[in-house]
MARVEXDO-24900 format. One record per residue (C-alpha): residue number from 1; residue in one letter; chain; x, y, z. Coordinates in nm, 3 decimals. Layout:
<nodes>
{NUM; 'A'; 'A'; {X; Y; Z}}
...
</nodes>
This chain:
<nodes>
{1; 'X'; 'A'; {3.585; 0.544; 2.120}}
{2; 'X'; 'A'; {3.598; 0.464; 1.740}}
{3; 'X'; 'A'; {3.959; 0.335; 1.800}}
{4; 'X'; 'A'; {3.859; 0.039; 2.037}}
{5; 'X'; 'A'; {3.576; -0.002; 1.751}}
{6; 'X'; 'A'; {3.863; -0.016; 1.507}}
{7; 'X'; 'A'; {4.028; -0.267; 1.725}}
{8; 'X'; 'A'; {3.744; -0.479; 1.788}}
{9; 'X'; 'A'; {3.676; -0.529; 1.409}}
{10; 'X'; 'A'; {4.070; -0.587; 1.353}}
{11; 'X'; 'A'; {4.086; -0.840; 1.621}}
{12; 'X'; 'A'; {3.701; -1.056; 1.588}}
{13; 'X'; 'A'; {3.552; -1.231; 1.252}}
{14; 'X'; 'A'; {3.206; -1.367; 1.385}}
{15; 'X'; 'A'; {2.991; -0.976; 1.377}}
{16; 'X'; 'A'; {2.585; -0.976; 1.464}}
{17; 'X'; 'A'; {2.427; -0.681; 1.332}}
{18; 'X'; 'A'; {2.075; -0.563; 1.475}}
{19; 'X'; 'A'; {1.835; -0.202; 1.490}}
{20; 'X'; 'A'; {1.529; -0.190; 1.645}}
{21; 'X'; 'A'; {1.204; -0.345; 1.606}}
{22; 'X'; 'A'; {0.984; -0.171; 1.358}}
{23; 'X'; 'A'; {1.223; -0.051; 1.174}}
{24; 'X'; 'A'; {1.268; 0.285; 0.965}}
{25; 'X'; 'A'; {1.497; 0.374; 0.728}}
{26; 'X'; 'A'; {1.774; 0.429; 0.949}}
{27; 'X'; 'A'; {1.780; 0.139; 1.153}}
{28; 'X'; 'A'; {1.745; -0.070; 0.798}}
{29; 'X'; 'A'; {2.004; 0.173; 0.596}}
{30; 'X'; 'A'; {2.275; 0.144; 0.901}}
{31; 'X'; 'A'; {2.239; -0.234; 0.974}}
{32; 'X'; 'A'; {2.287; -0.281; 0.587}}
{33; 'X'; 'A'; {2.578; -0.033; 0.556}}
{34; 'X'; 'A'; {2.778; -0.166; 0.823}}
{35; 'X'; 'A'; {2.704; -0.558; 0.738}}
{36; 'X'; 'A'; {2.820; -0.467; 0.421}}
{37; 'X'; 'A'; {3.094; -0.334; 0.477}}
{38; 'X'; 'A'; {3.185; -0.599; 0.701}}
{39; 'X'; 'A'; {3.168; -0.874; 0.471}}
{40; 'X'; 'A'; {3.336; -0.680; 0.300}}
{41; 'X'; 'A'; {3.645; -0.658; 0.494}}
{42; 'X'; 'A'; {3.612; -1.073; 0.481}}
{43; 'X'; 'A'; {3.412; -1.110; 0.795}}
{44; 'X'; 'A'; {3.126; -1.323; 0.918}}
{45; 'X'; 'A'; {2.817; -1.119; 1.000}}
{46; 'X'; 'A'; {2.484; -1.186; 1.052}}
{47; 'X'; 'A'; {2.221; -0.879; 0.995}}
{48; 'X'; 'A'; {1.868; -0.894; 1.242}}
{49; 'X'; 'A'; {1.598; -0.700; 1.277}}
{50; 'X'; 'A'; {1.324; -0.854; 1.520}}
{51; 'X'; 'A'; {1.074; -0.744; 1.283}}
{52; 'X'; 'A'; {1.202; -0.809; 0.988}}
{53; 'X'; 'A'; {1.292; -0.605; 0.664}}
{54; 'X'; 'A'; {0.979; -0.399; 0.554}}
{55; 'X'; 'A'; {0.932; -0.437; 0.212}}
{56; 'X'; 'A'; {0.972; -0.078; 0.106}}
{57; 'X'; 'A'; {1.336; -0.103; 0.175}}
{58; 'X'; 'A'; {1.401; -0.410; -0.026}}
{59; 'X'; 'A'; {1.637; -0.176; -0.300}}
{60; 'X'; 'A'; {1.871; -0.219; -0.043}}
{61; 'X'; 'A'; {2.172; -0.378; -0.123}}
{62; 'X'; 'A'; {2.170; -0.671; 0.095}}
{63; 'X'; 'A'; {1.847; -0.632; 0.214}}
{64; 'X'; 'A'; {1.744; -1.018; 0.133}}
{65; 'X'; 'A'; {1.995; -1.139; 0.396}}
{66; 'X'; 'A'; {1.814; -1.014; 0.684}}
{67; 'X'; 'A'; {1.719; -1.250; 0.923}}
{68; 'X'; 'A'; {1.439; -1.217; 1.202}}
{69; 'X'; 'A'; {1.525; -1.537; 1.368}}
{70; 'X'; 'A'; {1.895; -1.693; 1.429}}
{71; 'X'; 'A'; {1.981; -2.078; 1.574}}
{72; 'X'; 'A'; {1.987; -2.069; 1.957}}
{73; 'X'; 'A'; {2.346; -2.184; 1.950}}
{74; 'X'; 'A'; {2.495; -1.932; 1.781}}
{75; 'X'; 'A'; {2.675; -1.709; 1.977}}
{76; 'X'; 'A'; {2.955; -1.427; 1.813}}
{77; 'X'; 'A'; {3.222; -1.250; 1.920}}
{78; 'X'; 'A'; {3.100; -0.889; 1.839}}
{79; 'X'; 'A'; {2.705; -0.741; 1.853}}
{80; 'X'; 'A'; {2.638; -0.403; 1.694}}
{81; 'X'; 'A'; {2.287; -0.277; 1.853}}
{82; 'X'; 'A'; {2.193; 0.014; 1.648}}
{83; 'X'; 'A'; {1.945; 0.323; 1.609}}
{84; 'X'; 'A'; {1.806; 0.147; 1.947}}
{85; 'X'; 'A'; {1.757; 0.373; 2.260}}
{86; 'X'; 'A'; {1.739; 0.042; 2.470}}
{87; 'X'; 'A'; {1.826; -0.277; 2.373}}
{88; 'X'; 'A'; {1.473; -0.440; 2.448}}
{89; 'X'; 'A'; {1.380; -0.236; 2.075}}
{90; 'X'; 'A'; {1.654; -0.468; 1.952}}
{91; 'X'; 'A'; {1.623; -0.781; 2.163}}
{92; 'X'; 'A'; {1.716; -0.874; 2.538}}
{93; 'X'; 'A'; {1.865; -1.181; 2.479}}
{94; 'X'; 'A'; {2.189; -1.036; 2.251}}
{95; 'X'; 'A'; {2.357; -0.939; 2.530}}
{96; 'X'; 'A'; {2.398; -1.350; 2.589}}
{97; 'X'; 'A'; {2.517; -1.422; 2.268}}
{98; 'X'; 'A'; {2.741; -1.150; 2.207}}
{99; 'X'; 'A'; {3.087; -1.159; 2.362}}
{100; 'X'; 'A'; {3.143; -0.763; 2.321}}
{101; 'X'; 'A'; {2.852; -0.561; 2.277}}
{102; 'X'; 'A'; {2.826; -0.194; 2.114}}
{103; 'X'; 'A'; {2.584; 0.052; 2.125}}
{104; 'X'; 'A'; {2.563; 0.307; 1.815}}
{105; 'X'; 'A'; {2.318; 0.566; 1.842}}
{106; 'X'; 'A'; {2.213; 0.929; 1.793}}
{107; 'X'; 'A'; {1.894; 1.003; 2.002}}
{108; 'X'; 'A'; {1.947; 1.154; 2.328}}
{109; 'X'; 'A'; {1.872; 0.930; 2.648}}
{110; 'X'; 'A'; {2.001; 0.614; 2.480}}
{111; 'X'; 'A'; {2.069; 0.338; 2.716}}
{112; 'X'; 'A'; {2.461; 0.239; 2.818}}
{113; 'X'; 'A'; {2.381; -0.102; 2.770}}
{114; 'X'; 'A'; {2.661; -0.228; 2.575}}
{115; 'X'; 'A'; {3.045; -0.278; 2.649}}
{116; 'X'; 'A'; {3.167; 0.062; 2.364}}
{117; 'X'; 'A'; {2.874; 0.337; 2.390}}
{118; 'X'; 'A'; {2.934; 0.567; 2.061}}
{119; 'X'; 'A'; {2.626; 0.820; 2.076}}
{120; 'X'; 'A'; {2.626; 1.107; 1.958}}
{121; 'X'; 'A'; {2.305; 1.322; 1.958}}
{122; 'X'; 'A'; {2.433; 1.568; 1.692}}
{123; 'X'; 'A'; {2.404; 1.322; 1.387}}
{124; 'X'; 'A'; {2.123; 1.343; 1.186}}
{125; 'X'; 'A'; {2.123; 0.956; 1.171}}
{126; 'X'; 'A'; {2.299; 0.627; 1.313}}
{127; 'X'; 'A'; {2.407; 0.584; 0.922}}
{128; 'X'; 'A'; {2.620; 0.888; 0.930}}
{129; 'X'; 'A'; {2.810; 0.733; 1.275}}
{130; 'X'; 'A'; {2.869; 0.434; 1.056}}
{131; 'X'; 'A'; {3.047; 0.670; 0.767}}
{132; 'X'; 'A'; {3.259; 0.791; 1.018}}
{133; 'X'; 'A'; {3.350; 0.481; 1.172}}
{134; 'X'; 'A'; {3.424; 0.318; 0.808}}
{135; 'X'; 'A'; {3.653; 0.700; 0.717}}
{136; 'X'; 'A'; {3.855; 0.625; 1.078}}
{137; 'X'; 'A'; {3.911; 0.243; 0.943}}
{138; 'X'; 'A'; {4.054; 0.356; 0.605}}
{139; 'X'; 'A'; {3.764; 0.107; 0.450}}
{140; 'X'; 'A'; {3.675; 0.232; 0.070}}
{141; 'X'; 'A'; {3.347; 0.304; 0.077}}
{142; 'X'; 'A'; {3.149; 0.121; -0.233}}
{143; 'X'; 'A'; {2.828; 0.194; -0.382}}
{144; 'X'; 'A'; {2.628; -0.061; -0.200}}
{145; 'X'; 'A'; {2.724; 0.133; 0.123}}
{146; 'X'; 'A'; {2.688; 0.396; 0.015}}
{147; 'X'; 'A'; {2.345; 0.359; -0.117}}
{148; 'X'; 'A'; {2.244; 0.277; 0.245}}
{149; 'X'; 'A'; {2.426; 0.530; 0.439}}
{150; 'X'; 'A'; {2.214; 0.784; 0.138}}
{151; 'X'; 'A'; {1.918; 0.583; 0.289}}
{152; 'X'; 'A'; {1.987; 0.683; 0.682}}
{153; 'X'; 'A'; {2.043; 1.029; 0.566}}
{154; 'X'; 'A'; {1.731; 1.104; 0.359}}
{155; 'X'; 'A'; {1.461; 0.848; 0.529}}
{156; 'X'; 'A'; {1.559; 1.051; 0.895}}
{157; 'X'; 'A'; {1.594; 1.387; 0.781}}
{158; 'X'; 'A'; {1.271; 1.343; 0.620}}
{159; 'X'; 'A'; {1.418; 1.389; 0.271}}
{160; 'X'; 'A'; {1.615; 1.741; 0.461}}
{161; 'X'; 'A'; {1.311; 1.887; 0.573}}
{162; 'X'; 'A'; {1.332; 1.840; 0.929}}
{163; 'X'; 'A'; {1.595; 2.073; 1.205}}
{164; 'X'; 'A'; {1.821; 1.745; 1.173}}
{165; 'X'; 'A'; {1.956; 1.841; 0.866}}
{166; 'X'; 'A'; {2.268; 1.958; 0.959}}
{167; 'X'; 'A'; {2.611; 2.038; 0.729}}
{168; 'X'; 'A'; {2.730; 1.681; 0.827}}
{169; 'X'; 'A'; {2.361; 1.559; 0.666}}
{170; 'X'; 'A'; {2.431; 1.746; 0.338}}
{171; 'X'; 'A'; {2.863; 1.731; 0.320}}
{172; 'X'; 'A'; {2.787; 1.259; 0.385}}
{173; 'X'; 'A'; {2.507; 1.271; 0.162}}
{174; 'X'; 'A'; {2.705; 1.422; -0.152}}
{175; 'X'; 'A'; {2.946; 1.258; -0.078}}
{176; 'X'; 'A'; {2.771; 0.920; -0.115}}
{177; 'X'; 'A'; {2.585; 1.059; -0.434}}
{178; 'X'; 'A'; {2.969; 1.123; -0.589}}
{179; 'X'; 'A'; {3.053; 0.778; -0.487}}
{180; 'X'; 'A'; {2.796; 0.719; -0.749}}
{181; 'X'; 'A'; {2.444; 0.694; -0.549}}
{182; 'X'; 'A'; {2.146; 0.820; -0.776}}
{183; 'X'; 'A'; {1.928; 1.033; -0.520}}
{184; 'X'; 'A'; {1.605; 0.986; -0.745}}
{185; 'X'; 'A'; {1.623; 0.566; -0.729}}
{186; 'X'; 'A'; {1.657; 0.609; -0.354}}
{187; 'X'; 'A'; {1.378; 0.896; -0.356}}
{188; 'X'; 'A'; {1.155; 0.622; -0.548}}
{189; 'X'; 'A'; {1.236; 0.338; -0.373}}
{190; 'X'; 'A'; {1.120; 0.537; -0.032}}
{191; 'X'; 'A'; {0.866; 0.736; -0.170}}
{192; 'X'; 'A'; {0.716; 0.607; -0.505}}
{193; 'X'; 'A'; {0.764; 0.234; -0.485}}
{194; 'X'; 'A'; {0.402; 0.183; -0.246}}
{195; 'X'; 'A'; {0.207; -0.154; -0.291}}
{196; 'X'; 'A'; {-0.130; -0.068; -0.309}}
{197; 'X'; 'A'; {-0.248; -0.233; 0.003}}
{198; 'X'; 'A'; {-0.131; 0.025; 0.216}}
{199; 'X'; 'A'; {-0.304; 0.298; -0.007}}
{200; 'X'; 'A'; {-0.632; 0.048; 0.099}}
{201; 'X'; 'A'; {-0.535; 0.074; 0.436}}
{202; 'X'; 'A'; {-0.465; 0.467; 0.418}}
{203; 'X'; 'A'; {-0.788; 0.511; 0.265}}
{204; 'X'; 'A'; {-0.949; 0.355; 0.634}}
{205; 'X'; 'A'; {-0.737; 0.549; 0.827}}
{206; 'X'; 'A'; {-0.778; 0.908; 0.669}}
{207; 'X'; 'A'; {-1.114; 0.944; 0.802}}
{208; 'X'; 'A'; {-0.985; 0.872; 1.199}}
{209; 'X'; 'A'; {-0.813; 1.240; 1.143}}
{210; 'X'; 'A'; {-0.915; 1.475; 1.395}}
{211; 'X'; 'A'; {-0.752; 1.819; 1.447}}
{212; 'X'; 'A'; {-0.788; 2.013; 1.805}}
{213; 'X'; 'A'; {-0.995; 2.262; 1.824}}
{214; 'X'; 'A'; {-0.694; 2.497; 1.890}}
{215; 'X'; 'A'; {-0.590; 2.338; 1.550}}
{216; 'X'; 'A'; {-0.243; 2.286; 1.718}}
{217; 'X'; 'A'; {-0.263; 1.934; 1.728}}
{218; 'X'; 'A'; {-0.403; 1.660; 1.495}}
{219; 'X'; 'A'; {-0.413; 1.281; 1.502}}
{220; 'X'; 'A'; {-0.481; 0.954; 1.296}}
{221; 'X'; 'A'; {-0.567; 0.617; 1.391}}
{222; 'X'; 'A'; {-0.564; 0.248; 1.263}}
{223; 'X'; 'A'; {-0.752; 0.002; 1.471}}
{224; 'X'; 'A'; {-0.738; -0.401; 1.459}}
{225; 'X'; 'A'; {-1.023; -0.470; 1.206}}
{226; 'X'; 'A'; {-0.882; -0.194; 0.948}}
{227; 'X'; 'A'; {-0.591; -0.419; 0.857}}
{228; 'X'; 'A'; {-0.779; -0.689; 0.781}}
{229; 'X'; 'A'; {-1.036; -0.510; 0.608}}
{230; 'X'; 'A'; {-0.724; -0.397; 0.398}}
{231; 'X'; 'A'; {-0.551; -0.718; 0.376}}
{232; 'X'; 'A'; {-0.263; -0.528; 0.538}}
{233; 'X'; 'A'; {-0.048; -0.555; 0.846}}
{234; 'X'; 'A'; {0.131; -0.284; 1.057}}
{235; 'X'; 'A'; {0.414; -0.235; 0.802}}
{236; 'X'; 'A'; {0.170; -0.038; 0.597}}
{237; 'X'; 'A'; {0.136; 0.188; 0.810}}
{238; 'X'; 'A'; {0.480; 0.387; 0.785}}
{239; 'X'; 'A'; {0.457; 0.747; 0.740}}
{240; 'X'; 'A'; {0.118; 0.759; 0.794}}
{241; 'X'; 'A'; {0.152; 1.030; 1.071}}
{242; 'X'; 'A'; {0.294; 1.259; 0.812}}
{243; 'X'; 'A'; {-0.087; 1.324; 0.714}}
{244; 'X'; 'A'; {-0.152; 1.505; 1.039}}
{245; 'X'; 'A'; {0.193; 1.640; 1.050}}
{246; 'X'; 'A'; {0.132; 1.811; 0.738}}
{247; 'X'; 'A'; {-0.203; 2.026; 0.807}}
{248; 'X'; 'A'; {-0.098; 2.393; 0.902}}
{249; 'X'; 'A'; {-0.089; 2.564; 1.205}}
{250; 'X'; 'A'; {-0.076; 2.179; 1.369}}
{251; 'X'; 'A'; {0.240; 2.170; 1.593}}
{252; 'X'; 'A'; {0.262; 1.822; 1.709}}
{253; 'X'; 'A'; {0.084; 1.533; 1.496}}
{254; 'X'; 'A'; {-0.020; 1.208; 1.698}}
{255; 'X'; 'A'; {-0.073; 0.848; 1.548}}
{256; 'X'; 'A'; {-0.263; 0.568; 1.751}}
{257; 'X'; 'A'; {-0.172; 0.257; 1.600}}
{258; 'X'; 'A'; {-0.351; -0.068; 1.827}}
{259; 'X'; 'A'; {-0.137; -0.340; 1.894}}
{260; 'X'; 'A'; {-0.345; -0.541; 2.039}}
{261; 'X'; 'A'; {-0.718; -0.551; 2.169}}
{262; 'X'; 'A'; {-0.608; -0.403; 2.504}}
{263; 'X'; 'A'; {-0.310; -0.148; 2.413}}
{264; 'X'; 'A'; {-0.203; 0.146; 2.142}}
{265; 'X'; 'A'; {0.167; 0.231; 2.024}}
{266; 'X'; 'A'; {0.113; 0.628; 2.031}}
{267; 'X'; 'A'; {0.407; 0.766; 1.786}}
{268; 'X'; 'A'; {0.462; 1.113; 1.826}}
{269; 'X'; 'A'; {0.610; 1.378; 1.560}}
{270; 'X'; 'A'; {0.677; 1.766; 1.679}}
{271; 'X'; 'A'; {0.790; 2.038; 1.406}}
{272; 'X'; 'A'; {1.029; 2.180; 1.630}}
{273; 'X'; 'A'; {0.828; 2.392; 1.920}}
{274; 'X'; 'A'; {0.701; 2.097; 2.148}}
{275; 'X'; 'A'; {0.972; 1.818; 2.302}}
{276; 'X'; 'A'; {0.794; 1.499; 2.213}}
{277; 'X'; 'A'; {1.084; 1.284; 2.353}}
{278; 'X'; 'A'; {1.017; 1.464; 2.729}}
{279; 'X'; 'A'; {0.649; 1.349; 2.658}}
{280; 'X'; 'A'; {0.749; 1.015; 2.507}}
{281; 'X'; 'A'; {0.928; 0.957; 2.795}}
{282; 'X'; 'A'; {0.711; 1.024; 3.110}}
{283; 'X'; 'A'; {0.475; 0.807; 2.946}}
{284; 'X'; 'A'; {0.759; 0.532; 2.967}}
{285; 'X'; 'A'; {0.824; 0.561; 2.579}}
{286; 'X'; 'A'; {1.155; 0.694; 2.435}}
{287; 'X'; 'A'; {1.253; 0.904; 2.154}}
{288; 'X'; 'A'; {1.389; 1.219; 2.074}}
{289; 'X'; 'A'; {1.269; 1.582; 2.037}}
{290; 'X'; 'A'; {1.121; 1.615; 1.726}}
{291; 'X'; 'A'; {1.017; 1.190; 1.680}}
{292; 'X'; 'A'; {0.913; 0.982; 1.950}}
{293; 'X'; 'A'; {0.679; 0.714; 2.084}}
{294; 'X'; 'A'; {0.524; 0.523; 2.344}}
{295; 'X'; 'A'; {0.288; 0.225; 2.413}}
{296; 'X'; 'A'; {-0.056; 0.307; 2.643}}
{297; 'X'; 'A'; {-0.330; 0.041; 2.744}}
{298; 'X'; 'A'; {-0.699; 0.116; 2.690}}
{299; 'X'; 'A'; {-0.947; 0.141; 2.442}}
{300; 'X'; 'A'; {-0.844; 0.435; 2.163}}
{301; 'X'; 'A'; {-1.145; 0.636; 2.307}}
{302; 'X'; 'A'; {-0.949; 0.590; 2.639}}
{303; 'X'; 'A'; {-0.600; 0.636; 2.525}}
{304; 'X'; 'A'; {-0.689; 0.911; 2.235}}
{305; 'X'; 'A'; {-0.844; 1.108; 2.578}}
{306; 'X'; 'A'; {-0.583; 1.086; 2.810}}
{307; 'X'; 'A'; {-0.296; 1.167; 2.546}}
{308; 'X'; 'A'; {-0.482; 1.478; 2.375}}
{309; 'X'; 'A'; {-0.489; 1.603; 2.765}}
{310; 'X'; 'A'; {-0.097; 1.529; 2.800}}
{311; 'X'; 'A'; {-0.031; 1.728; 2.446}}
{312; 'X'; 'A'; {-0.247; 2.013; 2.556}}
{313; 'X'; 'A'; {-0.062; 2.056; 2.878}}
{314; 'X'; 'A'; {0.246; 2.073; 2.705}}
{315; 'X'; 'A'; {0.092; 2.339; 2.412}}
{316; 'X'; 'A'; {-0.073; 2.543; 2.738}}
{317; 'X'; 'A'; {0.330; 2.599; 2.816}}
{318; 'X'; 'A'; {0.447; 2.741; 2.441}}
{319; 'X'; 'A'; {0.508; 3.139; 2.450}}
</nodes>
């Protein structure tokens, strides 16, 4: 697998390089390490993300080159879909303007949409596929990829708290720091860097928290009308669900973020007992065990209803 990656970089100079939409600091960190390195190698790459860059990742070396819009004639020899379970998260339409298409991801269930499928469920992040793809090719690895692979490592391990961080997680991520990465710029940049808009925002959301009366589930919510009374927009909203995550005895924390007047994206977060990907999933979402997500229509009264009775099901089943 990595050696007919290694032979489609040798042999191609036009790369596209996109992650899914709303993206975290995986999709972001691994778009940006392998782009870099790329261009590094002397090729021609373009780096995507439907929804932009959010702003929080903008220490990123790079990060001012992403794009979230690309001339309708361009079309290049190689696409790299990453940290996407499907390639709708990324964008339909690449398949079209990509002549070889390759899908690099780590959560289970990831669609075989592209023409090399590298997936493998036991990395802690996308970013750490790309270090190993970049050791196979020989490629020195500098600082500014380095810095992002750090980035995939620490933003989905949540800073190597959660089950994901494995030996690989720690063994890439010292690595990168003796390549000369300073963990506590990174650690800022995600952590201590916030614009104080989203602290408005958070501030409207906070009191939406409700915890079940088995206290083994809690949830938070932003609606419409919050983010204007807030002067924010949906990018504030990242790592909100950590609030309810973080109350204890709660197994599985919920976030109802509304889309649109009609419609919720529901993200999901487990801390190890409950599969949220299964539940994710049969609600037509995607995800994997411990992170997931899925959109339902209705009003949050509606959707907050029918959800807590799917969680509760799924609780009713733990030993």
């Amino acid at each position: 697998m990595i050696e007919q990656l290694l032979q489609l970089i040798e042999r191609n100079q036009t790369f596209f390089v996109a992650a899914h939409e709303g993206p975290d600091g995986d999709a972001i960190g691994s778009t940006l390490a392998l782009t870099n390195a790329l261009r590094e190698m002397g090729k021609d790459v373009v780096a995507y993300n439907r929804d932009r860059a959010p702003l929080e990742y903008e220490f990123l070396p790079g990060y001012e080159t992403v794009v979230n819009q690309i001339d309708d004639s361009q079309i290049f020899d190689v696409g790299f879909v990453l940290d996407s379970g499907d390639l709708e998260r990324a964008g339909g339409w690449i398949r079209e303007r990509c002549q070889k298409l390759v899908n690099i991801d780590h959560h289970p269930y990831s669609e075989n949409f592209g023409d090399i499928y590298y997936v493998d469920t036991q990395a802690c992040a996308t970013g750490v596929l790309i270090y190993r793809l970049l050791q196979a090719a020989g490629h020195p690895i500098s600082k500014d990829v380095a810095t992002c692979i750090y980035t995939t490592i620490l933003s989905d391990s949540g800073s190597f708290r959660y089950s994901n961080a494995n030996p690989e997680a720690f063994q890439v991520a010292g690595e990168m720091v003796g390549l000369g990465v300073d963990p506590w710029s990174i650690a800022s940049g995600l952590y201590e860097s916030q614009e104080f808009v989203r602290l408005r925002l958070l501030a409207l959301a906070l009191p939406t928290l409700r915890v079940s009366d088995c206290g083994l589930y809690a949830s938070i919510a932003v609606a419409l009308e919050m983010y204007d009374q807030a002067d924010a927009n949906a990018e504030a909203t990242d790592r909100f669900i950590n609030y309810p995550r973080s109350i204890r005895g709660v197994e599985v924390a919920i976030f109802f973020r509304q889309t649109n007047a009609h419609s919720f994206k529901v993200g999901f977060r487990s801390k190890g007992n409950v599969d949220v990907g299964a539940l994710a999933r049969a609600m037509n979402g995607g995800g994997h065990h411990n992170a997931a997500g899925a959109n339902v229509d209705g009003t949050l009264e509606s959707v907050q209803g029918w959800v807590f009775d799917r969680v509760s099901e799924l609780l009713a089943d733990l030993p």
